[in-house]
N, C-alpha and C positions, 0 to 999 in steps of 0.2 A: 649286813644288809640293812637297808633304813627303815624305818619305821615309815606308812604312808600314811600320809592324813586319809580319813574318811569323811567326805562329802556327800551330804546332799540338797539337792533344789528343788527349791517348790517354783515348779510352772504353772504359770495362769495362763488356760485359755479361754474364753469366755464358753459357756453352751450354749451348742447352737452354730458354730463356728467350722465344727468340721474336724475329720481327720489331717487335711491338707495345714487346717492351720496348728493343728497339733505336734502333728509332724516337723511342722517351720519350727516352732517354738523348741523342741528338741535337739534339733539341728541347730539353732541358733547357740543353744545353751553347751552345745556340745563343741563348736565352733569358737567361742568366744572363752571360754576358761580352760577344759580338756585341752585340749591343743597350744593354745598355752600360755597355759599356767602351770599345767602338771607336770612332775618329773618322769624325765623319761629318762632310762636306762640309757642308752646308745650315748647320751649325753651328760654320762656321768652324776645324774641323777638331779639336775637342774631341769630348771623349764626354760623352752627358746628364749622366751627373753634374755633367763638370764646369762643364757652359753651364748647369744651372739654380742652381748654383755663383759662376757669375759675375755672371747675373741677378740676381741676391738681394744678391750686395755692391755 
């Protein structure tokens, strides 16, 4: 089994801002790297990029 990096991020949202935009901001974060950049199983433990990457060569 592989070894999985451990990540974390620092999110800024200004105070004052709100849950709504807290929420954005986690969603973005989670949207933009989680998904992919992470390995995911099913995929042989690549990230989309890189299985639709391999697919193609």
């Amino acid at each position: 089994m592989p070894v999985r990096d451990q990540v974390s991020f620092a999110i800024e949202v200004p105070c004052g801002t709100g849950r709504a935009a807290a929420r954005t901001a986690i969603f973005d974060v989670i949207e933009d790297w989680c998904n992919s950049h992470r390995p995911h199983s099913s995929l042989g433990y690549l990230g989309p990029a890189e299985y639709e990457t391999a697919l193609v060569a």
